[in-house]
C-alpha positions as CSV (number, residue, x, y, z in Angstrom):
1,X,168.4,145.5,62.2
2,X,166.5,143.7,64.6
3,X,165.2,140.0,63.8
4,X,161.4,141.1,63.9
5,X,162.7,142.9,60.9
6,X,164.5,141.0,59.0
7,X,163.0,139.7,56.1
8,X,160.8,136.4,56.2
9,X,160.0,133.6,53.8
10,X,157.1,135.0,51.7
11,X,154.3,132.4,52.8
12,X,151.2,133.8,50.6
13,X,152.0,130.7,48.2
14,X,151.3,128.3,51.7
15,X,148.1,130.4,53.0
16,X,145.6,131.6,50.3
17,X,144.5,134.8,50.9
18,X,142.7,135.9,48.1
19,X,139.7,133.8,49.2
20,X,139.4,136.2,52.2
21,X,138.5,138.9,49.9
22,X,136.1,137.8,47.6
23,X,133.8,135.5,50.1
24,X,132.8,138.5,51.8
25,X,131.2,138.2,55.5
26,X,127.6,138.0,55.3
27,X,126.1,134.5,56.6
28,X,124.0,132.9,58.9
29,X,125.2,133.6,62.6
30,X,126.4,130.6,64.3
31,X,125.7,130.4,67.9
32,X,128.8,131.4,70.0
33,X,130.5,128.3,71.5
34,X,129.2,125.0,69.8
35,X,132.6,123.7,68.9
36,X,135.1,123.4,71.7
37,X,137.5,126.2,72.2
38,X,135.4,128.8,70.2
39,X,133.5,131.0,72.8
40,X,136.8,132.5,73.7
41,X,139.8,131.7,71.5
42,X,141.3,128.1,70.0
43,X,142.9,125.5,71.3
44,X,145.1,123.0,69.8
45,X,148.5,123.3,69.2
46,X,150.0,126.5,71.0
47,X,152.3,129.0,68.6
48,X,152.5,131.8,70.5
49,X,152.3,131.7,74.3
50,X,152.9,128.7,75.3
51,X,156.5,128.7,73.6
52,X,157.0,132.0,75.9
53,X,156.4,129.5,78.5
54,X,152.8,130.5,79.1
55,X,150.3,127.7,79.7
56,X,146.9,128.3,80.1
57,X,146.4,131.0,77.5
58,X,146.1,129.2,74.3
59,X,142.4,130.5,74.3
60,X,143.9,134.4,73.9
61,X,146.6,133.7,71.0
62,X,144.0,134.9,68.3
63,X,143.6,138.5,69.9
64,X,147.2,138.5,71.1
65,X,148.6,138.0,67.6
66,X,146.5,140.1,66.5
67,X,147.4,142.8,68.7
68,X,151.3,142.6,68.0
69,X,150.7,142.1,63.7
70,X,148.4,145.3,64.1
71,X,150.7,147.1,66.6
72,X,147.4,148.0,68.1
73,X,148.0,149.3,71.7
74,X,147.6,146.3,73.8
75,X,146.3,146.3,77.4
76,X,146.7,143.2,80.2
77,X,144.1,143.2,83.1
78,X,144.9,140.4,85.8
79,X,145.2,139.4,88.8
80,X,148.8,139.9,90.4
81,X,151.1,137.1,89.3
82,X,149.3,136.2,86.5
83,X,152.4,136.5,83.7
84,X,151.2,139.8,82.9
85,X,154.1,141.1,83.0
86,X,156.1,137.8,82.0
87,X,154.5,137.7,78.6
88,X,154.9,141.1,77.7
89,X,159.1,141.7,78.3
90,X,159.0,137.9,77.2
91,X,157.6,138.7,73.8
92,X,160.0,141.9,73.2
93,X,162.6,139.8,74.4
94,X,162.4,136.7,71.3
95,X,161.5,139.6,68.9
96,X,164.6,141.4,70.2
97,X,163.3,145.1,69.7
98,X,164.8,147.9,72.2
99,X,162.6,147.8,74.9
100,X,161.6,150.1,77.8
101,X,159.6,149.1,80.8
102,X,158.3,152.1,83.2
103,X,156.4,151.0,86.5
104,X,153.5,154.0,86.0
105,X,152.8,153.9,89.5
106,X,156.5,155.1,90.5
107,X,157.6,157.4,87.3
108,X,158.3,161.0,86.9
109,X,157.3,162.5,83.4
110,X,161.7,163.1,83.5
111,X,161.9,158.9,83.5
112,X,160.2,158.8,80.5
113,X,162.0,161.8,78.4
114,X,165.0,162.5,79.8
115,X,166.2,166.2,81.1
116,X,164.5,169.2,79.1
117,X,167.3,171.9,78.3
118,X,166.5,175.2,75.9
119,X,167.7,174.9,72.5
120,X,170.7,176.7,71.2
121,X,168.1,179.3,69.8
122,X,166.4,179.3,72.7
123,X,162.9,178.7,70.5
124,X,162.5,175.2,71.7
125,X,163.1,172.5,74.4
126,X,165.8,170.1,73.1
127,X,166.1,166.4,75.7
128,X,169.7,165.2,77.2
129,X,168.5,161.6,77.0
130,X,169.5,158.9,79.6
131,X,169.6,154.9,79.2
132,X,165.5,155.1,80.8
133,X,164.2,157.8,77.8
134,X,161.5,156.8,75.4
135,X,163.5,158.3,72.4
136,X,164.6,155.2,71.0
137,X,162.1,152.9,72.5
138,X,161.0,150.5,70.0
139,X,158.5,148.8,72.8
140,X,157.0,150.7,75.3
141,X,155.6,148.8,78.7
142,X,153.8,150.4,81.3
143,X,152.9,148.6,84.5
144,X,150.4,149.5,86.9
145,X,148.6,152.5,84.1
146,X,146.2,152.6,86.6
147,X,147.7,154.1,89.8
148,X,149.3,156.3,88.0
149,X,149.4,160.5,89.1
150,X,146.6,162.0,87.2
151,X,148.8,164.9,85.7
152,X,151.5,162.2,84.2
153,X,148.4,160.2,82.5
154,X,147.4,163.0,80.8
155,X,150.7,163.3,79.2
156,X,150.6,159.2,78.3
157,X,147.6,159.5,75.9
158,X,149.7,161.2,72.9
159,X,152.5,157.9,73.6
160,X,149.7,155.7,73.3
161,X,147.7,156.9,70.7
162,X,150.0,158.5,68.5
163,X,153.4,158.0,69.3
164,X,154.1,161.3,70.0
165,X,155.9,163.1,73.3
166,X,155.2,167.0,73.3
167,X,154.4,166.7,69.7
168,X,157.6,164.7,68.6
169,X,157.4,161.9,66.5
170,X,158.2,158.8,68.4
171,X,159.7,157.2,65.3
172,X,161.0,153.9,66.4
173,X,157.9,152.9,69.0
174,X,155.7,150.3,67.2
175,X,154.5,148.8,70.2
176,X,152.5,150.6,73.3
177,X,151.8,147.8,76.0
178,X,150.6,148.2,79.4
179,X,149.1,146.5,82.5
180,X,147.0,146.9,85.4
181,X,145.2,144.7,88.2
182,X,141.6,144.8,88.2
183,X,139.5,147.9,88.9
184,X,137.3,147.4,91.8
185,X,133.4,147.2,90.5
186,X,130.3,146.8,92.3
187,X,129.9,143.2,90.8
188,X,133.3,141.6,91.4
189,X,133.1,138.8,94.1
190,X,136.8,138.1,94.1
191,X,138.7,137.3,97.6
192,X,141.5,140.2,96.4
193,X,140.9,143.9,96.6
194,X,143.7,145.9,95.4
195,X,144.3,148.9,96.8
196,X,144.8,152.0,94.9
197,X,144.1,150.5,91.7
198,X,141.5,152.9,90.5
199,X,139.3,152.5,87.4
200,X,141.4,153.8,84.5
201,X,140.6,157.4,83.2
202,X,137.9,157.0,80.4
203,X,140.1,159.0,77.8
204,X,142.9,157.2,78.2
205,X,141.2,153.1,78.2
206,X,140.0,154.7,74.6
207,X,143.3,154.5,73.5
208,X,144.0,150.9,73.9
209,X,142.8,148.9,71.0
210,X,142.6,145.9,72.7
211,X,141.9,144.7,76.3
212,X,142.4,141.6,77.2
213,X,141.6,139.9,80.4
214,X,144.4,137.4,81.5
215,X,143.3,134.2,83.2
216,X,144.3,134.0,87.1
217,X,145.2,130.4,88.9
218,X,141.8,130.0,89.0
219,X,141.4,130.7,85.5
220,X,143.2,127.8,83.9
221,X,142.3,124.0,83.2
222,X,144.1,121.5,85.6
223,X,147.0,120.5,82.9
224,X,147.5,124.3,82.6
225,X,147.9,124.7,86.1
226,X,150.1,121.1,86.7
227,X,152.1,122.0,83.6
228,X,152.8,125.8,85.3
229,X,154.4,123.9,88.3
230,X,156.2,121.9,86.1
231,X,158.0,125.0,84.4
232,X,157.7,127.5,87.1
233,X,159.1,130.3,84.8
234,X,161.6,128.6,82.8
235,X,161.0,130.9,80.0
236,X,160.6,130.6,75.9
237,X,161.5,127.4,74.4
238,X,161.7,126.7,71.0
239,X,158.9,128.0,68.5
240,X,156.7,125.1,66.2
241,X,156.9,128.1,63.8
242,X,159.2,131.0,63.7
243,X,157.9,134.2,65.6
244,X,158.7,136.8,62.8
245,X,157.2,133.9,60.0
246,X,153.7,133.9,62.3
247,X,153.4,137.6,62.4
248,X,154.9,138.6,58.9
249,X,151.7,136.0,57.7
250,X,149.6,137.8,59.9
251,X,149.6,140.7,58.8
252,X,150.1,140.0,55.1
253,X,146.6,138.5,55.7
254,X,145.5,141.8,57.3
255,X,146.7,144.0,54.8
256,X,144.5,142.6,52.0
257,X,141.4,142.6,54.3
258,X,142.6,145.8,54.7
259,X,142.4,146.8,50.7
260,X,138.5,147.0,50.7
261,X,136.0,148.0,53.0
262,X,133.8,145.7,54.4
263,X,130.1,146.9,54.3
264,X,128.3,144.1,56.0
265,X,131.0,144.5,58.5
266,X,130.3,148.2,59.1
267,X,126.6,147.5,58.7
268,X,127.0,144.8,62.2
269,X,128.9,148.0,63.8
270,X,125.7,150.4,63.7
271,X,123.3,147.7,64.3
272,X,126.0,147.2,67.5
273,X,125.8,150.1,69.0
274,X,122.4,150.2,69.3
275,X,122.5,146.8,70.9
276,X,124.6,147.8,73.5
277,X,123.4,150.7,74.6
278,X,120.2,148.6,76.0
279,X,122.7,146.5,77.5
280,X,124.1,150.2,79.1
281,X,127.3,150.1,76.9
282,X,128.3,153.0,74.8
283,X,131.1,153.4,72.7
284,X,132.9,155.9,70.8
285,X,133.3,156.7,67.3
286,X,137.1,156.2,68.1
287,X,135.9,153.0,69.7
288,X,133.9,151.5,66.9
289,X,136.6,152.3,64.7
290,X,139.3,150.8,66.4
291,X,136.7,147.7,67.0
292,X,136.0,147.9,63.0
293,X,140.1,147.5,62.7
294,X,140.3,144.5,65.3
295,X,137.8,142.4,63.9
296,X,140.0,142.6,61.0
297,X,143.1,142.2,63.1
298,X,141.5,139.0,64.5
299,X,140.0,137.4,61.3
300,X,143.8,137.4,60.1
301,X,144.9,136.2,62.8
302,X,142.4,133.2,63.2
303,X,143.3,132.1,59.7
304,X,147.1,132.3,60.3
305,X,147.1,130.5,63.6
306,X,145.0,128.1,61.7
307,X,146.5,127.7,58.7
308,X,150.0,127.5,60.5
309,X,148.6,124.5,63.0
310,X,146.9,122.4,59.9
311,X,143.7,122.9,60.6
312,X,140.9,123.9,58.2
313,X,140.5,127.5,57.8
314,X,136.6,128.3,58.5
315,X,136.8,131.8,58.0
316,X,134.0,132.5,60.7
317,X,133.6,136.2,60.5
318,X,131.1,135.9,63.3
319,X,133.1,134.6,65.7
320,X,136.3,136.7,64.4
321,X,133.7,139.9,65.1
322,X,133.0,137.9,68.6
323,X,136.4,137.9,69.8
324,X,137.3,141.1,68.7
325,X,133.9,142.4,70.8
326,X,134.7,140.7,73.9
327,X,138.6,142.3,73.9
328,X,138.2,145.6,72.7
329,X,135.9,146.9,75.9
330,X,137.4,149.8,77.5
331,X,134.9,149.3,80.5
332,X,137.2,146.1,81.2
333,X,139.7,148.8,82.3
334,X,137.0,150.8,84.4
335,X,135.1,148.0,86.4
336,X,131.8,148.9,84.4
337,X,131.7,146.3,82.2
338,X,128.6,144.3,82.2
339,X,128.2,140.5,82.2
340,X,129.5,138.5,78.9
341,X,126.2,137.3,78.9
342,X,124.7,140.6,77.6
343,X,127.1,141.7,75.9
344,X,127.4,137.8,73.9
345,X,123.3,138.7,73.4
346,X,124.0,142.3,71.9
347,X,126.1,140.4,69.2
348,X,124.1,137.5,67.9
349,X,121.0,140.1,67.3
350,X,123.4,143.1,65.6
351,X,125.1,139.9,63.8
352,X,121.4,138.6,62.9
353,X,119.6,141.3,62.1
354,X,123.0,142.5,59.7
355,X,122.2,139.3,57.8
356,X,118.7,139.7,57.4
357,X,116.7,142.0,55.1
358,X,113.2,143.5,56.6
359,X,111.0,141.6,54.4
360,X,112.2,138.1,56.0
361,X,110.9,136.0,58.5
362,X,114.2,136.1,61.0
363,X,114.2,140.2,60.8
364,X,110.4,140.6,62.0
365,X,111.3,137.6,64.8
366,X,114.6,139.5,66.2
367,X,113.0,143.1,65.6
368,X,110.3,142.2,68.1
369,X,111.5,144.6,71.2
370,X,109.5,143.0,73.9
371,X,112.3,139.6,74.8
372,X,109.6,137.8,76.6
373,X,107.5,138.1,73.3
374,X,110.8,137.3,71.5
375,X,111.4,134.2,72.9
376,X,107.6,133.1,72.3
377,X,107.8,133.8,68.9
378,X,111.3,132.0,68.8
379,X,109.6,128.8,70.1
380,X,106.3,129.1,68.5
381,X,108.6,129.1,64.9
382,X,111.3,127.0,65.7
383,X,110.8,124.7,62.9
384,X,110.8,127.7,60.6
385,X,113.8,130.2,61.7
386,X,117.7,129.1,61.8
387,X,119.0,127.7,65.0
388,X,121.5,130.8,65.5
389,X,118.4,133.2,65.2
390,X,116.5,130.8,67.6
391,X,119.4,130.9,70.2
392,X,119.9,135.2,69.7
393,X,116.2,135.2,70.9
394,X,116.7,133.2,73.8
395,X,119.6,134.2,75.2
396,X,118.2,138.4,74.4
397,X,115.0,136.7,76.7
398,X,117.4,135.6,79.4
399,X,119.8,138.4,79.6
400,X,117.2,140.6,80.0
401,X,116.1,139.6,83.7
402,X,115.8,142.5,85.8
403,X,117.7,141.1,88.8
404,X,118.6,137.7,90.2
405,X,115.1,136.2,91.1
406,X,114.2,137.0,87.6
407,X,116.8,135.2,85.8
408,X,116.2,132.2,88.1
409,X,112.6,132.8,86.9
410,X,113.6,132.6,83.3
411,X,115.8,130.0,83.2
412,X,113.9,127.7,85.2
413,X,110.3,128.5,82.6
414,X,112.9,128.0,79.9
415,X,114.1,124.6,81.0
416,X,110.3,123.1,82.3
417,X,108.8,124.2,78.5
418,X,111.6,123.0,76.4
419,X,113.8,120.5,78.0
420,X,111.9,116.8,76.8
421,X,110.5,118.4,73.7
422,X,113.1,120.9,71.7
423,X,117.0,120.6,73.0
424,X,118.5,123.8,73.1
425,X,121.5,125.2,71.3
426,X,124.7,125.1,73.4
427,X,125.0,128.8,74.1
428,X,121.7,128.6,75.6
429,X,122.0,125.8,77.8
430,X,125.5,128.2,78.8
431,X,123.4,130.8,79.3
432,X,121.1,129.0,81.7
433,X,123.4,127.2,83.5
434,X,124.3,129.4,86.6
435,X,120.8,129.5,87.4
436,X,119.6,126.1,86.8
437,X,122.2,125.1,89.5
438,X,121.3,127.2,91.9
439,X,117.9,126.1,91.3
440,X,118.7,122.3,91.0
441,X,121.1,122.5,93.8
442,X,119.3,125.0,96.6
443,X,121.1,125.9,99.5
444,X,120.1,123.9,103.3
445,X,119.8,127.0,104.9
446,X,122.9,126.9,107.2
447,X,121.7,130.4,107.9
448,X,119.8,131.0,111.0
449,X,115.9,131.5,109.7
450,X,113.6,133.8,111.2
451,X,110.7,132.9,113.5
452,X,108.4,134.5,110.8
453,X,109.4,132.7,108.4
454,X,110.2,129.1,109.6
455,X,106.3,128.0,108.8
456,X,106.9,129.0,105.2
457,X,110.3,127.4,104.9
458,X,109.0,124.3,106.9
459,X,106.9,123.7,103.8
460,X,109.4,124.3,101.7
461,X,110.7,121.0,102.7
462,X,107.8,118.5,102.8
463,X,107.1,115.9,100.1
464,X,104.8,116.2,98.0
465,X,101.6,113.8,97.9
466,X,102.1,110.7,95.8
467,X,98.8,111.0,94.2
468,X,99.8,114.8,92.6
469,X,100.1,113.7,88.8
470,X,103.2,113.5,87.4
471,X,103.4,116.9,85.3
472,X,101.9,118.8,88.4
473,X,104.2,116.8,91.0
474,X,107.3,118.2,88.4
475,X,105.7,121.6,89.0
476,X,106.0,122.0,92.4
477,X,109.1,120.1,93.0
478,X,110.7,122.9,90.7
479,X,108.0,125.6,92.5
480,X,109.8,124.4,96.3
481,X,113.2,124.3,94.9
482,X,113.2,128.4,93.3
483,X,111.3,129.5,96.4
484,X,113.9,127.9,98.3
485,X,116.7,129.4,96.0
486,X,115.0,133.3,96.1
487,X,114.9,132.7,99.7
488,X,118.6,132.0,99.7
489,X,119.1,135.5,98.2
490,X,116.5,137.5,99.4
491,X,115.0,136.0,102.8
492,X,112.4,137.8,101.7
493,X,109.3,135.2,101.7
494,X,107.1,138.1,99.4
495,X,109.5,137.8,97.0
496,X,109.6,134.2,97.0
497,X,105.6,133.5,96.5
498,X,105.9,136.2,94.1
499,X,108.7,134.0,91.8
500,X,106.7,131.3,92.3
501,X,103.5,132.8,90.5
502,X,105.5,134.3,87.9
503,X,107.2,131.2,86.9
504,X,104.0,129.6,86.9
505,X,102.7,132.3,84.6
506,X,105.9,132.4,82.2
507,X,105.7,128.5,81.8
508,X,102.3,128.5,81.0
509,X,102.9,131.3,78.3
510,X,106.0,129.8,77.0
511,X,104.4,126.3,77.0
512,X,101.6,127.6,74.3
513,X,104.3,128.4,72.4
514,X,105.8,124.8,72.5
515,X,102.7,123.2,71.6
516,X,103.3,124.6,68.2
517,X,104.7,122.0,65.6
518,X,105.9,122.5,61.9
519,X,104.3,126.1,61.8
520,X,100.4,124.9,63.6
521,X,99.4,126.4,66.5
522,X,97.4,124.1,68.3
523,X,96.2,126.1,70.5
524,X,94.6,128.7,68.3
């Protein structure tokens, strides 16, 4: 018997779980990211990776324990060298379960089940195994899924998915994990292309449960990145709790969410999907179950990891159904995947609007399709409306740009109308902040500018009269620096007068919304 399955210490008397059934998940959304360490994961003490002698990925311990306690197929995207691989044979390793690792890219379908032979009878195909077969796998790891020969991925989905080869049962595998470098996408800027690493096949990303996106060098915090040079692969060291306690508690957790459905959970899923189709994300019903399954995964894992560390257990369903969202995208896996940014704004409203019943104040607010008339409504009722259904608004109004100059336009109206008079939610100042330094920072035009066009960038550049009141003077020192910012990405001086009308326009609209205070309208 291995030591992940030996029997553990029964902890349900040191973590109560009970309480997870009865409080149910319904509540106010809280705006993603307010506390430190809660847009993407936890931080604090480190009881998974970092005793596998990973540093930098304390913020993925949530989703990665709960992929392992669910046995949900687990994918790794990453840049080359990121530990991708390190984790995963690090992690079968301590839990010392047979183990097979099968580079995809290299394989025949023989690696994987040894050599077919006919049956005594003759009715069947009987394997002579070899030390490399699957047969007795108990963890399965397969590098580089995504360059792997069309005809042998075809024959991976039953592994994956149901533990199966040619219809046998697999009936040792528990664990399906793979890895692959990033598939190329029309909006990744990074300095590596990798060659040959094509988008994974749409069937087969459904299969994995969860898809997590490791962090690169450039990825981790400077500690994380001194503290790697410090180790440089020294492997696990001792764990502050025992591996086989942390996932036995896990998923003792899990099963009881398990016991019941969750109807406001299932309720956020349909109001989901609709949410991220306008974002142009669609799932499938074996997606939305699977994503249904790891929000539960999560939630237990949270609460473990919590509990197990000594801090308070919040039992934040919103941000357990967060983190699930954000790692159980198979379009990570194809290079479609959208900006966070949407996708964060497709939560908050399915998480709102699942709270809210259509008599109330909040559903008529987030049910208003138009975003720009969102956000003015948002404004115009601030004082009225919770700050979560304040900042869904905002960040649905600035996710919903229709290119670059317009979410420089956006941003910027946002920040004139609001930023001495109503300070805005964290997630919204995130949301904003690309922009606003592009904006607040323009570029100097190292760029060679055209004769057409040097008169109007000449302007660009002068000072602006002293005797210009103070609100106007603002104005157009913000009117110079967006003009000067479009220009940077379009060189296109239409397009630049035209962003500086609009934002005029969407300032002045916004502002009338502003001028509202405790429910008047001043300006009625």
């Amino acid at each position: 018997m291995t030591a992940f399955n030996k029997a553990v210490p029964d902890i349900s008397s040191e973590v109560d779980v009970a309480v997870e059934k009865t409080r149910g998940i319904s509540g106010e959304a809280e705006p993603m990211g307010e506390r430190e360490g809660e847009a993407t994961g936890r931080r604090g003490l480190s009881l998974l990776t970092e005793p596998l002698g990973l540093f930098g990925w304390s913020e993925l311990e949530t989703v990665l324990l709960a992929a392992v306690a669910s046995e949900t197929p687990l994918l790794l995207v990453g840049s080359h060298g990121c530990a991708k691989s390190y984790f995963l044979e690090h992690l079968a390793k301590v839990l010392e379960l047979e183990y097979r690792f099968y580079n995809a890219s290299l394989i025949n379908y023989d690696d994987l089940v040894g050599i077919p032979m006919p049956s005594e009878d003759r009715k069947r195909l009987e394997y002579i195994t070899t030390p490399t077969a699957i047969w007795d796998a108990e963890v399965v790891f397969l590098d580089e899924i995504n360059r792997t020969k069309p005809e042998l991925q075809n024959k991976l989905f039953p592994i994956i998915h149901e533990r199966r080869v040619q219809g046998v049962p697999l009936k040792r595998l528990r664990f399906r994990w793979a890895a692959i470098n990033p598939p190329p996408s029309e909006t990744d800027y990074d300095e590596v292309a990798y060659l040959g690493a094509e988008p994974l096949d749409t069937a087969l990303a459904d299969r994995f449960g969860f898809i997590v996106e490791v962090p690169s060098w450039n990825g981790l915090h400077a500690e994380d990145k001194m503290a790697v040079l410090r180790d440089r692969g020294r492997g696990p060291r001792t764990f502050p709790v025992p591996i086989e306690q942390l996932i036995s508690a896990c998923r003792t957790r899990l099963d009881q969410l398990k016991d019941s459905f969750q109807t406001d959970l299932g309720a956020y899923l349909v109001l989901l999907w609709n949410e991220l189709v306008k974002a142009g994300v669609t799932l499938s019903t074996r997606r939305l179950s699977m994503l249904y399954d790891n929000i539960l995964a999560t939630h237990a894992a949270a609460a473990t990891l919590e509990a197990f560390s000594g801090e308070a257990v919040r039992q934040d369903w919103n941000l357990s159904a967060w983190q699930a969202l954000q790692h159980s995208l198979p379009q990570r896996a194809q290079g479609t995947i959208p900006e966070m940014l949407k996708i964060n704004a497709a939560h908050l409203q399915a998480w709102a609007l699942m709270n809210k019943t259509e008599d109330s104040e909040v559903f008529s607010l987030l049910t208003i399709s138009n975003k720009v008339a969102r956000a003015r409504e948002a404004l115009r009722h601030r004082h009225r409306v919770p700050e979560g259904a304040v900042s869904s608004a905002l960040i649905q109004f600035l996710s919903d740009s229709s290119g670059p100059a317009d979410a420089h336009i956006r941003a910027l109206a946002l920040y004139t109308v609001t930023h001495r008079q109503c300070p805005l939610p964290a997630p919204v100042l995130d949301a904003m902040a690309n922009q606003l330094e592009g904006i607040f920072s323009p570029a100097a035009f190292p760029v060679p500018v055209p004769w057409r066009d040097r008169d109007y960038v000449s302007k660009l550049m002068e000072e602006i009269p002293a005797a210009t009141g103070p609100r106007e003077r603002m104005l157009r020192h913000y009117d110079q620096n967006l003009a000067k910012r479009i220009y940077e990405l379009t060189h296109d001086v239409r397009e630049c007068k035209r962003s500086v009308q609009d934002f005029r326009l969407l300032s002045k609209q916004l502002g009338l919304a502003m001028a509202v205070k405790n429910g008047e309208d001043h300006h009625a």
